[in-house]
N, C-alpha and C positions, 0 to 999 in steps of 0.2 A: 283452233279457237277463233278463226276469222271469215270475214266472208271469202266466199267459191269465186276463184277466179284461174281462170287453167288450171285449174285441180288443186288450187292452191287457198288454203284456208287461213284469210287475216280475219288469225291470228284463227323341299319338304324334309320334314325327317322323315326315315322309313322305323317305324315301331316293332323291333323283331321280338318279342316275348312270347312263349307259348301261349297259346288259346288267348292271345291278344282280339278283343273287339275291333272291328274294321274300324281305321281312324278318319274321322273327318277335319275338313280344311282344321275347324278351330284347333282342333287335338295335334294336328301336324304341326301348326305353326306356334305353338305352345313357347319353343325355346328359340323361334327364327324372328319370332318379335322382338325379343333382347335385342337381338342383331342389327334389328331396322325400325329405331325409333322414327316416328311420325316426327316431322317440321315441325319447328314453333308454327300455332295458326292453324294446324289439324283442326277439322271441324267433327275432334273424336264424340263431342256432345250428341251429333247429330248423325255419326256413323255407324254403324253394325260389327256386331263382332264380326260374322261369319263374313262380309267385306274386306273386315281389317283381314284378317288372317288367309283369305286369296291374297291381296294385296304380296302377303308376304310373302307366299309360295312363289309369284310371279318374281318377287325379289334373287329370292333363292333361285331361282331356274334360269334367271340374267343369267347366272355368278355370284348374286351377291352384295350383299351392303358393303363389304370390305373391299371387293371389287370394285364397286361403283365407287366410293369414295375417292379412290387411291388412282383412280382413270384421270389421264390429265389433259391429252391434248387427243380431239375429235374432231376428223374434218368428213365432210360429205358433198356431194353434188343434189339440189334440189330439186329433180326434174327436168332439166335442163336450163332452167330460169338463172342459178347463180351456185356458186362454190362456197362453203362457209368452212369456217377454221375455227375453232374454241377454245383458250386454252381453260378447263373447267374450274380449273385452281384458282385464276386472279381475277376471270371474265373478262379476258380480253378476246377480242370477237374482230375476225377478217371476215368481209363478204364483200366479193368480186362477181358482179353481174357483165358478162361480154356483151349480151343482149339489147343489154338497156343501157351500157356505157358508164358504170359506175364502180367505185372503192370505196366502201365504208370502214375504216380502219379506228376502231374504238373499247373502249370498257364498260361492259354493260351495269356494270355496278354504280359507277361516279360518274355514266353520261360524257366523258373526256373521250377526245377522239379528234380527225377529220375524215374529209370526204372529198374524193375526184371524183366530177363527172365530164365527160366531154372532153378531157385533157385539161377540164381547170381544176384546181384546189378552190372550194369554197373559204370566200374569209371575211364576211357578211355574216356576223353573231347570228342574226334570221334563217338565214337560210343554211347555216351550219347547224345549229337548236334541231330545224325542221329534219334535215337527214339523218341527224344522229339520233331523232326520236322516230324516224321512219328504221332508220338501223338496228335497235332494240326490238322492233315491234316485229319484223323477219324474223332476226335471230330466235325470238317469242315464238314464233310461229313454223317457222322450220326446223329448230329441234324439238318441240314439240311430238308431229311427225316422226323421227326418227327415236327419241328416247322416253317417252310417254309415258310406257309399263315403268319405267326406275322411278315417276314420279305417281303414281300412286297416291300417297300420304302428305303430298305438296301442302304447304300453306294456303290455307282458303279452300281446300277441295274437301268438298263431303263425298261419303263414299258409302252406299248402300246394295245391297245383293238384293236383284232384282229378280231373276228366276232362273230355271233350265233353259235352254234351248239349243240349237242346231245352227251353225254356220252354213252359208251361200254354199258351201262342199260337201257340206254334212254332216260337220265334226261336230263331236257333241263337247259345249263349254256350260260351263257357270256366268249369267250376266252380271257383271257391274255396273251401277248405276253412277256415274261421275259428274257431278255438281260442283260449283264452284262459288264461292261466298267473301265480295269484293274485292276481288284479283282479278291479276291479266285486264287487257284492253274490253272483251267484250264479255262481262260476270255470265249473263245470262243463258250463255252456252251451257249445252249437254253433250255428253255421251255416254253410250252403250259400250262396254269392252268386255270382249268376249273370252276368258279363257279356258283353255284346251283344259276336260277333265284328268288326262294322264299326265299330258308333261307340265301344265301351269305355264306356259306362256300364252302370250296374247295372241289369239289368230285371227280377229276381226275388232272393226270399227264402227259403229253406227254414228253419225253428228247431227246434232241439232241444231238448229240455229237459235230459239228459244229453250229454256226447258218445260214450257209447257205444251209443247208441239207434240203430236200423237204420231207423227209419222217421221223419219229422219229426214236429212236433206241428203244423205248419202252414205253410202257400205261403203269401207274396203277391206278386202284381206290384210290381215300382217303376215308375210310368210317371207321365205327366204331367207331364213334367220341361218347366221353367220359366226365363229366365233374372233372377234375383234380385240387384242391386248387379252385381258381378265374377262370381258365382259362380252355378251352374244346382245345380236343388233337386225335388227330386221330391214330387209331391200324392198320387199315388194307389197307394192300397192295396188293393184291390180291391173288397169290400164299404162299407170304409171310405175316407176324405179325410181328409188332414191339409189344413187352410183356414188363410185370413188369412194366409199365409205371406208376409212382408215380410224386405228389408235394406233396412235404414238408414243413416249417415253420423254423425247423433248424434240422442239422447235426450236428455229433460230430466231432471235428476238425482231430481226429485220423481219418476219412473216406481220408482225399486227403493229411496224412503225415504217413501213418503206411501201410505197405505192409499187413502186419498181421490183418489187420481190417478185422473184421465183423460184420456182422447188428445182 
């Protein structure tokens, strides 16, 4: 949801009854909706069924709404750019850049946090505001990346079925058309997500940097898909990996209050 910068963007049921009619998405996900209600803020006014109801299928083929919920602490590596640690539950959020010489150690709900760079602690109200709102905006942006498909039905996203087509491989998906309506840093992004017509997960990305742009600013595959804790999680982006990709059950509280923490 952000701009391009090292690849880096800021910001079913099966129906067994005789002489059953072939089911489609809507008919599939008939009782998997119960399951995964939409966020306060669904822009369901402005979405499609046959949207919602992939939507849910991709749900289901994570693991699951019960899954997903119950997920508590997720860490990854971003390309090589920095380490992030989440615990899902209270939003508390590690991320360790070696690179750039940085710790943001923070809650991305109440903005509370600090941050080392360079071997100092900032303690300058200004310049601690600034990193802990550059903090958020990563976190934004790099799980994004990594759990996407689980947000589907997010607050502020519309969500429309846009047609058939074929992935850079030549898998054949259903498009979704993903909108978003005064959320995140930059509203006016799009994407295209493609998914697989047999198993329902996501195998490709298109992005836009506008949503009225006709052309993306860029593909990736999602492949490499994983199964992590309850939940399956995809590594690869084509040129690029998202690595170290873990769930956990618990943390030690020193991961998102000790600059000096290590695993």
């Amino acid at each position: 949801m952000y701009k391009l910068s090292f690849f880096i963007v800021l910001f079913a049921l099966a129906f067994t009854a005789c002489n059953a009619p072939e089911s489609t998405p809507e008919t599939k996900s008939a009782a998997v909706t119960e399951e995964n209600p939409p966020a306060d803020g669904f822009d369901a006014a402005n979405s499609d069924e046959k949207a919602i109801a992939l939507a849910d299928l991709v749900m289901k083929a994570m693991g699951g709404r019960p899954a997903w919920d119950s997920t508590r602490f997720i860490e990854w590596d971003f390309f090589g750019a920095r380490k992030l640690y989440w615990d899902k539950q209270t939003g508390r959020v590690r991320i360790h850049s070696e690179k750039d010489d940085y710790t943001v150690l923070m809650n991305i709900n109440d903005m509370k946090g600090k941050v080392r760079k360079g071997g100092e602690e900032f303690s300058h109200p200004d310049s601690l505001s600034k990193y802990l709102q550059m903090g958020k905006e990563v976190w934004i942006n790099d799980s994004y990346w990594l759990v996407m498909p689980f947000k589907l039905k997010d607050s502020g996203v519309r969500l429309t079925y846009a047609r058939e087509d074929t992935t850079q491989t030549g898998q054949k998906a259903d498009v979704l058309d993903l909108q978003f309506k005064n959320v995140g840093v930059t509203p006016n992004n799009r994407y295209e997500v493609y998914v697989d017509q047999e198993d329902h997960l996501v195998t490709q990305w298109n992005f836009f940097t506008n949503a009225t742009d006709s052309m993306p600013r860029f593909s990736t595959p999602w492949d490499g898909y994983k199964q992590h804790g309850k939940i399956m999680l995809s590594s690869g982006r084509g040129n690029y990996q998202l690595s170290e990709i873990a769930v956990r059950e618990s943390m030690a509280d020193a991961a998102f209050e000790s600059f000096d923490w290590t695993e």
